[in-house]
SEMI-821522 format. One record per residue: residue in one letter; x, y, z of N, C-alpha, C in turn. Coordinates in steps of 0.05 Angstrom, whole numbers, plus 5000, padded with zeros to 4 digits. Layout:
<recs>
aXYZXYZXYZ;...
</recs>
This chain:
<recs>
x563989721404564989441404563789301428;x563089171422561088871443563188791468;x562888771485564488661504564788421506;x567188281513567187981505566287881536;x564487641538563787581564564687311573;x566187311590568387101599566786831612;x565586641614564886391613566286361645;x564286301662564986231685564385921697;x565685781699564785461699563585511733;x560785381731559285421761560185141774;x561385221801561785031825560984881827;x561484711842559984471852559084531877;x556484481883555384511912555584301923;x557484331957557484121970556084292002;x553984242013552984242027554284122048;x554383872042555883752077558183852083;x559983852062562183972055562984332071;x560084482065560184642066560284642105;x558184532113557584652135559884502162;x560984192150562284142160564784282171;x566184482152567984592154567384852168;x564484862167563185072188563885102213;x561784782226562484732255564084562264;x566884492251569484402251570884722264;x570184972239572285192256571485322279;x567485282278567385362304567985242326;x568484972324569284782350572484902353;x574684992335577085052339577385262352;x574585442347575585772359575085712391;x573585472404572585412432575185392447;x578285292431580685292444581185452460;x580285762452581085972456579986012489;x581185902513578985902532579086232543;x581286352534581786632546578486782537;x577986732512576086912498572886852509;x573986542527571086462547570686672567;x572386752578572487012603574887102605;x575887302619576787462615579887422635;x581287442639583487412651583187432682;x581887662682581387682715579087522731;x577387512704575387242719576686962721;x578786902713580486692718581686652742;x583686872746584586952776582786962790;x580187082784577787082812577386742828;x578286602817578586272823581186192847;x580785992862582885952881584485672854;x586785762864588985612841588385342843;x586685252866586185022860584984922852;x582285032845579985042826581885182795;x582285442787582685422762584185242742;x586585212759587784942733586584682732;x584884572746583784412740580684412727;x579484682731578584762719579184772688;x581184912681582585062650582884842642;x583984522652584784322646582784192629;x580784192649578884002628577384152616;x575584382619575484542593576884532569;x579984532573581584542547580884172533;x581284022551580883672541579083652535;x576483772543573083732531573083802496;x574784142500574784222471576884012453;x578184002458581283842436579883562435;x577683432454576583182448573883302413;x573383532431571583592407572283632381;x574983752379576483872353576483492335;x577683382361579383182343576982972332;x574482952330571982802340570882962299;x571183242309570583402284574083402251;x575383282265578083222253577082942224;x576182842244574182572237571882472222;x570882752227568982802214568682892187;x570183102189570983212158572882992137;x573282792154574482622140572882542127;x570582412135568482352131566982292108;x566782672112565282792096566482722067;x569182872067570982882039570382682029;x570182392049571082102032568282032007;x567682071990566382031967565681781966;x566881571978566381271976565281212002;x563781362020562381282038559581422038;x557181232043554181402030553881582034;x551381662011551982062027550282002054;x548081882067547281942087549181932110;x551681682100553481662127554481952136;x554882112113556782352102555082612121;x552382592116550482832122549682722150;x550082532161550082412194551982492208;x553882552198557382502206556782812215;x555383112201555883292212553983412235;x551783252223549783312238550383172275;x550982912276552382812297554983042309;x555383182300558483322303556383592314;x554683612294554183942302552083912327;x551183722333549483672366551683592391;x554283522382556783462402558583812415;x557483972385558984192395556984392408;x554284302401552484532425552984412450;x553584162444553684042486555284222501;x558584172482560784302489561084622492;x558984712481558785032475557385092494;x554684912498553585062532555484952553;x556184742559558084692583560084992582;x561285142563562885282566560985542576;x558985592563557485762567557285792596;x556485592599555885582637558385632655;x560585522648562085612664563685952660;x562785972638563286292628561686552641;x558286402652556786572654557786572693;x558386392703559286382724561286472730;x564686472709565686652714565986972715;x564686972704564587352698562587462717;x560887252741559987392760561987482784;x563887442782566987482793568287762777;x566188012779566988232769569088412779;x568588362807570188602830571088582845;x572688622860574288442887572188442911;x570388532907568288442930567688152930;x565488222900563487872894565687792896;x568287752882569887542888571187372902;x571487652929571887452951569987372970;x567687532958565287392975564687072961;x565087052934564586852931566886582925;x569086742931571486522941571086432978;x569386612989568786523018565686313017;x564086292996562386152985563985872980;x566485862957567485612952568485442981;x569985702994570985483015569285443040;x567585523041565885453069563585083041;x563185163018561384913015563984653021;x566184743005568284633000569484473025;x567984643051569184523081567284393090;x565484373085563384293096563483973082;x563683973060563883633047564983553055;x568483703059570783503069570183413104;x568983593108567983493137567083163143;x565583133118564682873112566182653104;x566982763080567882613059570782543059;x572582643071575882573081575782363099;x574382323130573982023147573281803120;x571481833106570881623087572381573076;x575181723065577581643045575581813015;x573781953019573181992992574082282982;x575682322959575982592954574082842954;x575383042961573083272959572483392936;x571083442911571283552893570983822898;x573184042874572784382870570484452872;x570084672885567884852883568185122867;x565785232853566685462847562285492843;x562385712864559885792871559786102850;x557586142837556686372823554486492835;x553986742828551786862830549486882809;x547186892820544386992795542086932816;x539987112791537887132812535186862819;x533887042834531986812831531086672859;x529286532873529386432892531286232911;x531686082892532585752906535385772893;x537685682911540385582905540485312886;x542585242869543184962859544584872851;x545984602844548484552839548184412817;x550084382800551584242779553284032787;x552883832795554783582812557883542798;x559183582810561683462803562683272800;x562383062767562682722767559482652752;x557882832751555482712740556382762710;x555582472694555782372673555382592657;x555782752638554782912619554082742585;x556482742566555682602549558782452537;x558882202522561282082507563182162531;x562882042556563881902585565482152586;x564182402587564382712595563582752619;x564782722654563582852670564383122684;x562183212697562483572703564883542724;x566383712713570083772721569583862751;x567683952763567984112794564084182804;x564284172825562184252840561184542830;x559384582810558284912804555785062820;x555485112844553885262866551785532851;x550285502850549085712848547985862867;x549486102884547686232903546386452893;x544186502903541786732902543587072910;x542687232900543487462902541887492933;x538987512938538687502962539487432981;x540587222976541487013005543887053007;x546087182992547987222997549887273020;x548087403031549087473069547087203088;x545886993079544986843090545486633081;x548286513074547886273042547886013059;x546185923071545685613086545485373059;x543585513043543185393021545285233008;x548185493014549585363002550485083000;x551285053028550684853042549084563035;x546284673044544784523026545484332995;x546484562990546884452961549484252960;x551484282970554184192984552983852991;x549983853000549183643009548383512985;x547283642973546783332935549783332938;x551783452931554083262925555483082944;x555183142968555782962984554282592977;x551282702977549482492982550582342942;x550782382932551882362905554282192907;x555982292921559082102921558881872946;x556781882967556281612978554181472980;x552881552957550081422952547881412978;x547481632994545581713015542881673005;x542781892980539381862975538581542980;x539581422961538481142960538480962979;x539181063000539980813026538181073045;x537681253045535781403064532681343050;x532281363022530081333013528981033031;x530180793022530880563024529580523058;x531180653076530880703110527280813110;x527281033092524581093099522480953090;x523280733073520080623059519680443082;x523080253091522580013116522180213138;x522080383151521880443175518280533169;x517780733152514680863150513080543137;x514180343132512180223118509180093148;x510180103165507380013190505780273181;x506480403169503580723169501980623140;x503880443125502380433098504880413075;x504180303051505980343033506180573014;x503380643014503880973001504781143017;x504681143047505081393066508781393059;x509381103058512881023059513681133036;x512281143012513181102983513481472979;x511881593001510781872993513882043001;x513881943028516582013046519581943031;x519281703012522481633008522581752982;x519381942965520782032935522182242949;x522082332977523682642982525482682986;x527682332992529882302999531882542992;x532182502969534882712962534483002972;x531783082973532183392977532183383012;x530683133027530883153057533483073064;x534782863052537982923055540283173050;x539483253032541483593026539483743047;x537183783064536283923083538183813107;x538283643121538883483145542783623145;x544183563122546883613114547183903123;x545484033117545584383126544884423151;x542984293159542184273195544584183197;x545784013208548783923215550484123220;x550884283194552984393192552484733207;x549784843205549085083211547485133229;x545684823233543584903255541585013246;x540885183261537385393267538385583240;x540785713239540785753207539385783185;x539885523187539485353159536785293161;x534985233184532685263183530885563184;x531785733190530186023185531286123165;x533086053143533086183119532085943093;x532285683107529485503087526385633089;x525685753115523785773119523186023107;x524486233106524086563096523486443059;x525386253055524886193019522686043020;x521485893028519585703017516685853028;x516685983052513586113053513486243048;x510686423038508686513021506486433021;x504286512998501886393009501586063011;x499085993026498585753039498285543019;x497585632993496785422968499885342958;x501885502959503785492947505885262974;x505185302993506385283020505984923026;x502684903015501884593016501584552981;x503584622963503484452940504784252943;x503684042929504883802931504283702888;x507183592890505883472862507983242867;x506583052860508082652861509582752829;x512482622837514582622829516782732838;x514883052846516783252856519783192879;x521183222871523083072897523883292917;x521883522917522883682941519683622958;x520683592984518083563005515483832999;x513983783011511983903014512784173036;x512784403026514184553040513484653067;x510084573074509184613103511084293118;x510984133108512983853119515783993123;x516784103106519384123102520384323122;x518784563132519784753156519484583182;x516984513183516284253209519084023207;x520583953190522383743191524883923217;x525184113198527884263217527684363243;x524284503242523984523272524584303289;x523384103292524283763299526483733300;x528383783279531083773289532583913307;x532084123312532884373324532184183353;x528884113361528284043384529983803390;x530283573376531483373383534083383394;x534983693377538583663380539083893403;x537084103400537984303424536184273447;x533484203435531384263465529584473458;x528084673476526884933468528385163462;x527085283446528785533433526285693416;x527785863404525486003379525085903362;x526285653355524185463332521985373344;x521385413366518685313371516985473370;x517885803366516986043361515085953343;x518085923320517385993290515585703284;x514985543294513985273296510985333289;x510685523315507785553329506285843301;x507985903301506286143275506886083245;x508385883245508185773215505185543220;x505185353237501785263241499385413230;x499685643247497585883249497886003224;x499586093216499386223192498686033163;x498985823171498485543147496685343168;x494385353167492485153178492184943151;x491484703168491084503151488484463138;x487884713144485084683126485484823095;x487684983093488185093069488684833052;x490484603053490484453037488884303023;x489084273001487284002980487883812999;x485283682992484783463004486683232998;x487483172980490482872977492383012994;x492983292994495183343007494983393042;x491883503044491883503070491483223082;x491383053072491282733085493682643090;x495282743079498582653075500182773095;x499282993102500583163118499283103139;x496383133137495683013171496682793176;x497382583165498482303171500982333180;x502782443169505182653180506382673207;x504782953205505483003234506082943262;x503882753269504282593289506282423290;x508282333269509182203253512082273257;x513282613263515082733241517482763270;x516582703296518482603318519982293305;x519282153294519381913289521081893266;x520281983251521782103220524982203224;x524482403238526882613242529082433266;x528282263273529682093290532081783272;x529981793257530481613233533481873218;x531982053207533682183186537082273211;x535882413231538682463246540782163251;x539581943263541081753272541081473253;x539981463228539981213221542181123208;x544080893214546380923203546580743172;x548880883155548980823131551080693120;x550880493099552880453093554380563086;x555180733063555780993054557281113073;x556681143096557381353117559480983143;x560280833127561480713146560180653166;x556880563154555580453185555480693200;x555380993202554681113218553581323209;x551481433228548981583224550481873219;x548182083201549682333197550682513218;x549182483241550482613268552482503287;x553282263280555482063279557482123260;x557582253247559982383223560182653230;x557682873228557883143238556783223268;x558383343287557283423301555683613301;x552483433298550083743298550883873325;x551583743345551883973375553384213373;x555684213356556984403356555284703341;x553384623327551684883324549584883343;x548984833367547484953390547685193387;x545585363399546685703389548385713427;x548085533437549685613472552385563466;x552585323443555185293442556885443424;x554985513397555185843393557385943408;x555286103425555686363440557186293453;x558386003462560586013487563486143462;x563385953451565586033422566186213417;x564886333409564286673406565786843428;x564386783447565986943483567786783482;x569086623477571886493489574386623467;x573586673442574386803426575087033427;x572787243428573487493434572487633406;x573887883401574288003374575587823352;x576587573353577887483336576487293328;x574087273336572187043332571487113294;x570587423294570687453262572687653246;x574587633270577587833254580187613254;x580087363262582887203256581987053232;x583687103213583586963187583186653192;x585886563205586686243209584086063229;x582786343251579786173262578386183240;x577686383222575786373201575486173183;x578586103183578685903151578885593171;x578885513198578285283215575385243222;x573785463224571185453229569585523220;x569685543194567585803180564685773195;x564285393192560985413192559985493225;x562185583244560885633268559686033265;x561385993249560586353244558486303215;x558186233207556186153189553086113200;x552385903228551285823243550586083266;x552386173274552086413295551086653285;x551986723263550086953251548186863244;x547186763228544186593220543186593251;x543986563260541586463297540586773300;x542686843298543187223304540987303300;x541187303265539087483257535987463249;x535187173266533487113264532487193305;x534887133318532887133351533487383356;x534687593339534187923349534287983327;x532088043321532088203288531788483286;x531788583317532588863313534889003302;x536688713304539088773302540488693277;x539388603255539588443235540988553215;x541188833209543788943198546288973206;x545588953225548788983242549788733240;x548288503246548788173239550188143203;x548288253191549088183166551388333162;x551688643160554088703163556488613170;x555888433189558688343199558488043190;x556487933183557587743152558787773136;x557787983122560088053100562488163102;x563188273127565788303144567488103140;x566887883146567887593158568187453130;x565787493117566387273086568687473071;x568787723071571187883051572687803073;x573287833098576187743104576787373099;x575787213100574887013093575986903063;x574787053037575287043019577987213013;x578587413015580587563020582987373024;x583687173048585087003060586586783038;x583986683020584486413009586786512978;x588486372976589686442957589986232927;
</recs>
């Protein structure tokens, strides 16, 4: 007997239909922020960073859900064209990769918060960048935004600004730090970086750029024009001198040299200086603010070891024009006062003196053992012990494990502290 074969009426294919309801549920599963990291990488956060953290993560997603709510409306509605219809998800499904890397990023940053070490090394990361802004930014009346500093590899530190626009009047919830696994026991950088957001919430770049075209313009308008594209990165340099001193200039200097071609690259646009300029800037500072010391050491064999004959010729013209120049410059960048800054210059807000390495070392001896064993001096001064090791282990480098060692001493008790 024949089998009877049952008549199956074939579907209707809805494509938009289909995929809408795709990345509608994957935007719903993004609620889930637990399944972004893990419980303990949550706690690895100071409470004041994670709920406002969890906060707007959770509002970014529920803006997304409800955006995709809207969408599928959309779609269903039959009386609106199909292109409106096949826009509607396509618009939806480029809103939820935004939202999916933003999470990504802060996911990949939390879970470098594996162990109670990194963690409180890098909860002593949040609050030393975290102290260093408010240093600034509290006299101005301006809030300090969260930090939450990660680890990964690679040369150069960087930040994610806290307040920069993202997308559909989305800005980044907190200050995101990227420090180097290397520099870890040296993080000046961090610092550094501490300085784009500073220069960000009182508009520095643009009023330093601005200073350098009118002050360099008697040398020329390209010599002025060359100096003010570097604004932002010679401002987050100057912010770290302030706060660290000689520091912050021998661990810019350990990252940026290497060979001499690499040392005098220059490419127009670039907004980081020319990196034979950029060690010469800090030495200058060091002189202006301390006097002689071993940056004039390191002054005299960074010359020698980078003669100006290694450079291309556009760049060696720029730099020879420079130099003679960079007393003049660095006088401008330490003292020129801003609006932004309440009419007063950046060493007029931070005391660069207080990182002298004499004044250092008086600190230090007046202290005692508690200089890197009292929690409550640690968490009032980080950046003098920040500043004093960095001098350390650059003017006795015989001794430079024992220095770093007792960095990481100081940042786990440090981080350890903050709750």
């Amino acid at each position: 007997m024949q089998a009877q074969v049952t008549s199956i009426s074939t579907p209707r294919y809805r494509p938009s239909l289909i995929q809408a309801n795709h990345w509608l549920e994957a935007a719903r599963r993004l609620l889930n922020l637990d399944a972004l990291a893990g419980p303990s990488s949550w706690k690895g956060l100071e409470l004041y960073v994670q709920p406002g953290l969890r906060r707007e993560l959770q509002a970014t997603v529920e803006k997304l859900v409800k955006k995709g709510d809207t969408m599928l409306a959309n779609v269903q509605d039959t009386t609106l064209p199909y292109q409106r219809r096949v826009a509607a998800v396509e618009q939806f499904k480029r809103a939820y990769c935004q939202v999916e890397h933003l999470l990504d990023f802060y996911a990949d940053a939390l879970v470098t918060r594996t162990t109670p070490e990194t963690t409180a090394m890098l909860k002593a990361c949040d609050y030393m960048a975290g102290h260093s802004m408010r240093a600034l930014l509290k006299p101005l009346g301006i809030p300090t935004p969260a930090v939450i500093t990660y680890l990964d590899s690679g040369i150069g530190a960087s930040i994610f600004k806290a307040g920069m626009p993202l997308w559909d009047n989305l800005e980044s919830p907190v200050a995101a730090i990227k420090v180097t696994r290397h520099n870890l026991l040296r993080p000046t950088a961090l610092i550094h970086e501490a300085g784009h957001q500073v220069a960000h919430l009182t508009g520095w770049n643009a009023e330093l750029a601005a200073a350098l075209r009118l002050g360099l313009k008697k040398y020329g308008q390209p010599f002025a024009n060359s100096w003010a594209a570097w604004a932002s990165e010679i401002a987050a340099d100057i912010f770290a001198f302030v706060h660290a001193g000689f520091a912050s200039v021998a661990a810019l200097h350990d990252v940026v040299d290497g060979a001499s071609r690499e040392v005098f690259r220059y490419a127009p646009g670039d907004p980081h200086p020319i990196s034979f300029l950029r060690v010469l800037i800090g030495t200058e500072c060091c002189r202006q603010c301390y006097g002689p010391g071993v940056w004039d050491q390191m002054e005299r064999q960074w010359l020698k070891k980078h003669p100006l004959t290694a450079a291309r010729r556009p760049t060696a013209q720029l730099v020879g024009a420079s130099l003679p120049r960079l007393p003049e410059i660095v006088r401008l960048l330490l003292h020129y006062p801003f609006r932004g800054f309440r009419s007063k210059s950046i060493t007029q807000c931070i005391d660069a003196a207080a990182a002298h390495p004499e004044a250092l070392e008086r600190l230090a001896g007046a202290s005692g053992n508690a200089f890197y064993t009292s929690a409550p001096l640690l968490l009032r001064e980080p950046m003098a012990r920040l500043a004093w090791n960095g001098y350390q282990v650059v003017a006795t480098p015989g001794k430079a494990p024992f220095y770093l060692q007792q960095q990481q001493a100081w940042m786990l008790l440090l981080g350890n502290s903050i709750q």
